[in-house]
C-alpha positions in Angstrom: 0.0 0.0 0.0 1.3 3.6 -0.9 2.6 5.3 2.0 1.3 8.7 0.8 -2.7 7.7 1.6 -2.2 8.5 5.1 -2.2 11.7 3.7 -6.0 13.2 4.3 -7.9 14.7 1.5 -8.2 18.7 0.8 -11.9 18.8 1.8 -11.2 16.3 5.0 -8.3 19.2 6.2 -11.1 22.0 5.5 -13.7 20.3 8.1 -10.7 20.7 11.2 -11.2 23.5 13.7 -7.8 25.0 13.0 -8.2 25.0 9.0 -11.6 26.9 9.0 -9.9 29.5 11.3 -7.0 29.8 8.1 -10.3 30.2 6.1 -11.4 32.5 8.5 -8.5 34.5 8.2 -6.7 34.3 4.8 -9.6 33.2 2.2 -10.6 29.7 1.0 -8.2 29.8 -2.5 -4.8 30.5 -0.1 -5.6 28.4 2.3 -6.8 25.5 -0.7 -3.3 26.7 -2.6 -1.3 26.4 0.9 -2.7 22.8 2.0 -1.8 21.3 -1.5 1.2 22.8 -1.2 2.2 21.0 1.7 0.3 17.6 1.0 2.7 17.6 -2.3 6.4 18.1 0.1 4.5 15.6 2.8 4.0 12.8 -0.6 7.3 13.5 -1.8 9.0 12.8 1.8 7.0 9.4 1.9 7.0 8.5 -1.3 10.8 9.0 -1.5 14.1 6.8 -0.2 13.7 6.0 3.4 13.5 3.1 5.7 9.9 2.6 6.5 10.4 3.9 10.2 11.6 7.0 9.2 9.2 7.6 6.9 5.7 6.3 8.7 3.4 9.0 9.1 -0.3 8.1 10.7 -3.3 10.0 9.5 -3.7 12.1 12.3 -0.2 13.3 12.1 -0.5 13.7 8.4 -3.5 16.3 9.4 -1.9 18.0 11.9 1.5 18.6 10.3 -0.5 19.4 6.9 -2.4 21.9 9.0 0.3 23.8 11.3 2.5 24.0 7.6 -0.4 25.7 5.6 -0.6 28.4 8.6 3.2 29.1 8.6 3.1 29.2 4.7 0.1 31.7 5.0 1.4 33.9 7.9 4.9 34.3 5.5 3.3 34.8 2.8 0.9 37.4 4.1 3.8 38.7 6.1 4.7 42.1 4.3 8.2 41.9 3.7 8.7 45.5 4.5 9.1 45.9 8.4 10.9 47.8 10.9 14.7 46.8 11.8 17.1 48.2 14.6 19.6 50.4 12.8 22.7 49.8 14.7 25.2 50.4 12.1 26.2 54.2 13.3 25.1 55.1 9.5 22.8 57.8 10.0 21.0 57.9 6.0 22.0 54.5 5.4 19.9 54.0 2.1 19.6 50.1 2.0 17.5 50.5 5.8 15.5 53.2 4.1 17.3 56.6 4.7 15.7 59.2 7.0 13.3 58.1 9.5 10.5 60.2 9.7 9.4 62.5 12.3 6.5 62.6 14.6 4.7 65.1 13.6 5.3 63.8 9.7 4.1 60.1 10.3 1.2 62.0 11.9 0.6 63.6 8.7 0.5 60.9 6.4 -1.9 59.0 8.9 -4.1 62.0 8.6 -4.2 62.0 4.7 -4.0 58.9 3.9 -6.9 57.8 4.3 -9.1 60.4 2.3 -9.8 62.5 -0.5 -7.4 65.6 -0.4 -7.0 69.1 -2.1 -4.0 68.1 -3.2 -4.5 69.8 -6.8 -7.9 71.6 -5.6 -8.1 75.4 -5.3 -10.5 76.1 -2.5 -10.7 80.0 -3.0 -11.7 79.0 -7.0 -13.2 75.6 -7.0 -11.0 74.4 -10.1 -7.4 72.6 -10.4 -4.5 73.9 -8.1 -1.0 73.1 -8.1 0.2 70.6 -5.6 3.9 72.3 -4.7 1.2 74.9 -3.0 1.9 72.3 0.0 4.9 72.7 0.6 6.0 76.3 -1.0 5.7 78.5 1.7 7.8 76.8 4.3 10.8 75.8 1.8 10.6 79.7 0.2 11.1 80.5 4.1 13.6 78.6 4.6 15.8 79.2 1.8 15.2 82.1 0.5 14.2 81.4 -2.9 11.2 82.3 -5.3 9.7 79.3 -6.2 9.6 75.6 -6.2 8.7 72.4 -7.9 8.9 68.7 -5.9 9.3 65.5 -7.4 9.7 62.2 -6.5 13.4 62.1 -5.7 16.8 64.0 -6.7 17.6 62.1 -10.2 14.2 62.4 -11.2 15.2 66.6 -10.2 18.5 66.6 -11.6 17.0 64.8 -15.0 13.8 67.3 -15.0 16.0 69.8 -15.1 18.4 69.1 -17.8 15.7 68.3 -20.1 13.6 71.6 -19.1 16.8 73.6 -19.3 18.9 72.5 -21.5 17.7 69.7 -24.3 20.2 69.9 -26.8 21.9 72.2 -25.5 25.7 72.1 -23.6 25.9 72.1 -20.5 29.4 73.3 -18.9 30.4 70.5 -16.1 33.8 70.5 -14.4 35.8 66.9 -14.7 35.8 66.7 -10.7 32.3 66.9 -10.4 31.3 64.4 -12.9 30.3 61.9 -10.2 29.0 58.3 -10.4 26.2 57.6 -6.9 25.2 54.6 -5.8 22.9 52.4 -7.8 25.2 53.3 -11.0 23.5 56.6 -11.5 26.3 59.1 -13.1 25.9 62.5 -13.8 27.3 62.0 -17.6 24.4 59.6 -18.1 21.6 61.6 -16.7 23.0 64.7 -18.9 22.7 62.1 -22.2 18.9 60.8 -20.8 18.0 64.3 -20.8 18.9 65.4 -24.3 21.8 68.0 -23.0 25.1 67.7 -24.3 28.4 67.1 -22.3 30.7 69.8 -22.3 33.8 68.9 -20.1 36.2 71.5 -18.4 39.4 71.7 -16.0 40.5 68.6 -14.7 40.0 66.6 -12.1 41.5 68.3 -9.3 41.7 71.6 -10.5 39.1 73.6 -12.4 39.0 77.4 -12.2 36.3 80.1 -12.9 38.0 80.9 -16.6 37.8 77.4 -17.7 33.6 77.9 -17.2 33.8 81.2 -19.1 36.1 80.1 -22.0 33.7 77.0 -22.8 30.6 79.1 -23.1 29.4 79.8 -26.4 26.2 80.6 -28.3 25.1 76.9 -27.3 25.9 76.6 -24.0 22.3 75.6 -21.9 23.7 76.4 -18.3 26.5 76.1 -16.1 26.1 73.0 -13.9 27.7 72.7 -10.6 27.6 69.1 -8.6 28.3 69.0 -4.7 30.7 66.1 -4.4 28.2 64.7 -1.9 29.6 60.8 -1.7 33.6 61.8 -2.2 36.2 64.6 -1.1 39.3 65.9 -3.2 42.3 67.1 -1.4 45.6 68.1 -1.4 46.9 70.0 -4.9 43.3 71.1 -6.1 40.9 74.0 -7.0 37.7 74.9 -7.1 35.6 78.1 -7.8 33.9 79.7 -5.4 30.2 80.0 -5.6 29.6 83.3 -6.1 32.9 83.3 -8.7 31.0 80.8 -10.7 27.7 82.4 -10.7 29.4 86.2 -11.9 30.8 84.1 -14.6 27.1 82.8 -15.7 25.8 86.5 -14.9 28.6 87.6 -17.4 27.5 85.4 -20.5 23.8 85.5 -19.6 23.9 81.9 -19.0 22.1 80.4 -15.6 23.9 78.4 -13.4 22.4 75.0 -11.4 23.3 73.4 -8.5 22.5 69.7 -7.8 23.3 69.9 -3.7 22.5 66.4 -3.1 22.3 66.5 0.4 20.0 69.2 1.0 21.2 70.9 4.0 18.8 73.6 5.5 20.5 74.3 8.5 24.4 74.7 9.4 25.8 72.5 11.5 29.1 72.6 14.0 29.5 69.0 13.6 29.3 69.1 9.5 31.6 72.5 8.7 31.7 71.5 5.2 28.9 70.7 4.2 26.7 73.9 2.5 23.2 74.9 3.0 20.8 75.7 0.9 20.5 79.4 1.6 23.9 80.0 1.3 23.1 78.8 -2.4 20.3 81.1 -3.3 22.2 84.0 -1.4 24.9 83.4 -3.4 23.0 83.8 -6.8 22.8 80.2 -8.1 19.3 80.6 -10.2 18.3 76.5 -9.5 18.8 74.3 -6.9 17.8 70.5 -6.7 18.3 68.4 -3.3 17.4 65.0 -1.4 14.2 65.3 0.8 15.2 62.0 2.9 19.1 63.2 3.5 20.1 65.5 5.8 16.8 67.3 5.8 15.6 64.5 7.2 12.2 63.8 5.5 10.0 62.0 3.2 12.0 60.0 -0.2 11.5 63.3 -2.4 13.3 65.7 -4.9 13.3 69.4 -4.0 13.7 72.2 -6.6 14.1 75.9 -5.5 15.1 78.7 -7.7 14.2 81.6 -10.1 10.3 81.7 -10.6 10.8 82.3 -14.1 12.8 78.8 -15.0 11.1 76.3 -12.3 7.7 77.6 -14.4 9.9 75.4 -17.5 9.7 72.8 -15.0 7.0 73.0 -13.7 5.6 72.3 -17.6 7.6 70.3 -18.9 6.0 66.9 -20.1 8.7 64.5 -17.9 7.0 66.4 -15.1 3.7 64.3 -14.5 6.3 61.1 -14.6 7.9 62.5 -11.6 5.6 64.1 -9.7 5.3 63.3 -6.0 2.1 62.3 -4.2 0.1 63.3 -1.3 1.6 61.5 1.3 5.4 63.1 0.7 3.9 66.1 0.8 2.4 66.1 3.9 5.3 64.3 5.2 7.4 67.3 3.9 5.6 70.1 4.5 5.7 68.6 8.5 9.0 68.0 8.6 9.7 72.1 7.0 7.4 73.2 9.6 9.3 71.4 12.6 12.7 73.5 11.3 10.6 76.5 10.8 9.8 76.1 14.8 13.5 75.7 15.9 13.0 72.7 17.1 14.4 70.1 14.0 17.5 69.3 16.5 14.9 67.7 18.3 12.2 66.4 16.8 13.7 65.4 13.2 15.5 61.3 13.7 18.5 62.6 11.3 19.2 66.1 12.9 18.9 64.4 16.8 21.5 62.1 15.6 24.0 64.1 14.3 23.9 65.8 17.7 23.5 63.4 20.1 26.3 63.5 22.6 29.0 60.8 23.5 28.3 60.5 26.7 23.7 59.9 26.3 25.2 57.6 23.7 27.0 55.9 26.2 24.2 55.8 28.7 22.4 53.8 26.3 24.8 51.3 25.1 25.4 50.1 28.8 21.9 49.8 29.8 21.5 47.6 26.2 24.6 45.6 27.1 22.7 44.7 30.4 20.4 43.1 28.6 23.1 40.3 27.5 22.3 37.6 29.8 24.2 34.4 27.9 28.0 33.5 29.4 28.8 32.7 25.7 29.0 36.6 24.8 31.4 39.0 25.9 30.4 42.5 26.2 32.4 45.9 26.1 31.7 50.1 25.6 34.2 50.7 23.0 35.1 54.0 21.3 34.1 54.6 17.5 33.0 56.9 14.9 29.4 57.3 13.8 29.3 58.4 9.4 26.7 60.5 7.6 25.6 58.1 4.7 23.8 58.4 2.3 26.2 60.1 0.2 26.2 63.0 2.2 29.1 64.6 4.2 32.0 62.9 2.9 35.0 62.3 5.2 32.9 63.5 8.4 33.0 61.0 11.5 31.2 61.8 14.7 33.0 60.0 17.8 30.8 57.4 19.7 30.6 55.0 22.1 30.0 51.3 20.8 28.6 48.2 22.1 31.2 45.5 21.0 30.4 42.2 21.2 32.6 38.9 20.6 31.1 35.2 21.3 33.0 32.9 22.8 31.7 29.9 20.4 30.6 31.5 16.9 32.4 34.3 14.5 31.7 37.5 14.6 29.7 36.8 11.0 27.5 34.0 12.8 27.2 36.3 15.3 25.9 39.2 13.4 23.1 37.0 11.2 21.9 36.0 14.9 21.1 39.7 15.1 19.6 39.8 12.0 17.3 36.6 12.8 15.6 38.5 15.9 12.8 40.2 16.1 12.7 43.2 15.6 16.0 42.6 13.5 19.2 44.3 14.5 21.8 45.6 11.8 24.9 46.1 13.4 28.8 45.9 11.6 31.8 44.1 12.1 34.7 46.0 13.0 38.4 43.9 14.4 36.8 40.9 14.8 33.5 41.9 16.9 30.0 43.1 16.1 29.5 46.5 17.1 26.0 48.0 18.1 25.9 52.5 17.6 23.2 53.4 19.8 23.5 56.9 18.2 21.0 55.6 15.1 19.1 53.6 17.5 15.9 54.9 17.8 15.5 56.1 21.8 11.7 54.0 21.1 13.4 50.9 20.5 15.8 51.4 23.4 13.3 48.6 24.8 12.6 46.3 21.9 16.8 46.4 21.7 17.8 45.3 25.3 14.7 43.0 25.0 16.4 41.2 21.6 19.5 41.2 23.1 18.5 39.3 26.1 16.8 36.4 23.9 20.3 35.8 22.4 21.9 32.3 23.0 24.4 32.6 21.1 
């Protein structure tokens, strides 16, 4: 007799209690599609090599296992695979855990549109179509001084909306040293082809001055283009044109001049002296500005263009524009997170800002109380000192000093030890650095302080 008719039929596993709660809960075809799946790898198993002791199953067994399989294999599958992790890696805008983590005040905002019908391109006062940037335009005119703006969904989609409303077959003047590749493969010589504008190269790559920009102008030159080397730093024997040198230059020949600022800096900071605002931009005369909204602004995934009212009205009509315009959700989340700097209070209330200035010692603080939480003999803890980074492509060469949580087991490598972390729930991202995984506290959330030491102490590794 075949081993595999222990095996109960589909509409005999639908009758059980604990099926017709799946039903209940997931839908008669994924539960149907679930229990065949795993009546199939149950046939397979006895039908295949094996002694018949390891391989006899009776028919009650067959039900149950059948039964708690089909629930795992629903619960994963309805799982979304999008979920919160612990960022312990020290990166602040690390992209592959999502970038900037919203705050408050914008996560109460999207909760509060989400769910309904907006005015997102409704004029009130005239009862016919608006323009969404309305949403967001007086708080980033505020705060950087410009005339006018246009968002999209994210800075390529800004920097490639712009060469094609600004300069399609055209030249556009870039120097050598700012012809910069990103993560993902996205390089700026590419985007300039995509967009119809043609390449003009000047300088070299460590030195470019303002008279190579004016010598390559000529009666096709589109704009002058000027890339913040957000993800890289040149030093030593180099040169590089001042702002306000470059823009005289443009001002000279009549020929605008863009900035892609990558990072999107409203406000200075002590701990990131190099790295330029947007203001100091505008003030300076550049007529366009693109920037990240999830970098060091600290808000939703978006791209923000500020300038001249006269050219963003190019962009704002161009026909790329409706492929990259943003939604309502980043614009509520944006127009929050504007309002929260416009209140003086973004060093507190916005995840990337309170990062960059969180102090050693807090830092510290927390990392002990989390290394508490290690309860297993097999694990050695220590507070180590270490450097926190920017990411994101942001702030190149800046390190913040921090106090780490080092840990090395005393039976598994530190790469064993690390996927552990990974496995728990919520998961923990941490690095490996000289042999031990290290925890940063400093881009721990303080709200999973909890979920963290709790994590840690279910580790018997």
């Amino acid at each position: 007799m075949s081993k595999s008719r222990v095996i109960p039929s589909i509409e005999q596993l639908l009758q059980r209690d604990g099926v017709q709660a799946l039903l209940q809960t997931y839908g008669r075809t994924a539960t149907v599609k679930a229990l065949r799946e795993a009546a199939e790898k149950l046939r397979t198993q006895l039908e295949g090599p094996g002694s018949p002791d390891e391989v006899k199953v009776e028919v009650l067994e067959a039900a149950e296992r059948l039964e708690s399989e089909a629930g795992t294999s629903l619960t994963r599958i309805f799982m979304s695979s999008l979920q919160p992790v612990i960022n312990a890696t020290g990166v602040i805008i690390h992209t592959n855990l999502g970038r900037a983590p919203l705050a408050d005040s914008a996560v109460s905002a999207i909760a509060a549109i989400a769910p309904h019908f907006t005015n997102l391109e409704y004029d009130f006062k005239n009862g016919g179509r608006g323009h969404r940037d309305t949403h967001v335009e007086y708080w980033l005119r505020e705060l950087t001084g410009a005339e006018a703006v246009v968002v999209v969904n994210n800075n390529a989609a800004a920097t490639l909306l712009l060469l094609s409303a600004l300069a399609s077959g055209r030249e556009v003047i870039v120097s050598r040293g700012e012809l910069v590749e990103i993560g993902g493969g996205f390089r700026v010589p590419d985007v300039l082809a995509q967009s119809g504008a043609q390449l003009r190269e000047i300088g070299t790559t460590n030195r470019t001055r303002a008279d190579d920009y004016a010598a390559a102008i000529n009666d096709r030159t589109g704009l002058l283009l000027r890339v913040h080397p957000s993800n890289f730093r040149i030093e030593g024997f180099a040169e590089r044109p001042s702002l306000e040198s470059l823009v005289a230059v443009g001002q000279r020949f009549g020929v605008p001049v863009v900035e892609d600022l990558g990072s999107g800096c409203l406000i200075s900071h002590d701990e990131l002296p190099a790295e330029p605002t947007v203001r100091s931009s505008i003030e300076a005369g550049v007529d366009v500005i693109c920037f990240s909204g999830d970098k060091l602004l600290g808000g939703p995934q978006a791209g923000v263009i500020v300038g001249r009212d006269q050219m963003l009205q190019r962009v704002r009509t161009h026909p790329l524009m409706r492929a990259v315009r943003a939604d309502k959700l980043t614009y509520a989340a944006l127009n929050a997170t504007l309002q929260e700097y416009a209140l003086g209070r973004a060093s507190i209330t916005v995840p990337v800002i309170r990062m960059i200035k969180a102090q050693e010692d807090e830092i510290e603080r927390r990392a002990r109380t989390a290394a508490a939480a290690v309860n297993t003999s097999t694990i050695k803890v220590q507070i180590i000192d270490g450097v926190s980074t920017i990411g994101g492509g942001s702030a190149p060469g800046s390190e913040l000093s921090t106090r780490l949580l080092a840990m090395t087991s005393l039976t598994i490598q530190p790469k064993h030890l690390a996927a552990a972390l990974r496995r728990l729930t919520p998961p923990i991202i941490g690095r490996i650095e000289r042999g031990q995984v290290v925890l940063d506290l400093r881009t721990v959330l303080p709200e999973q302080d909890e979920m963290l030491a709790k994590a840690l102490g279910s580790l018997t590794a």
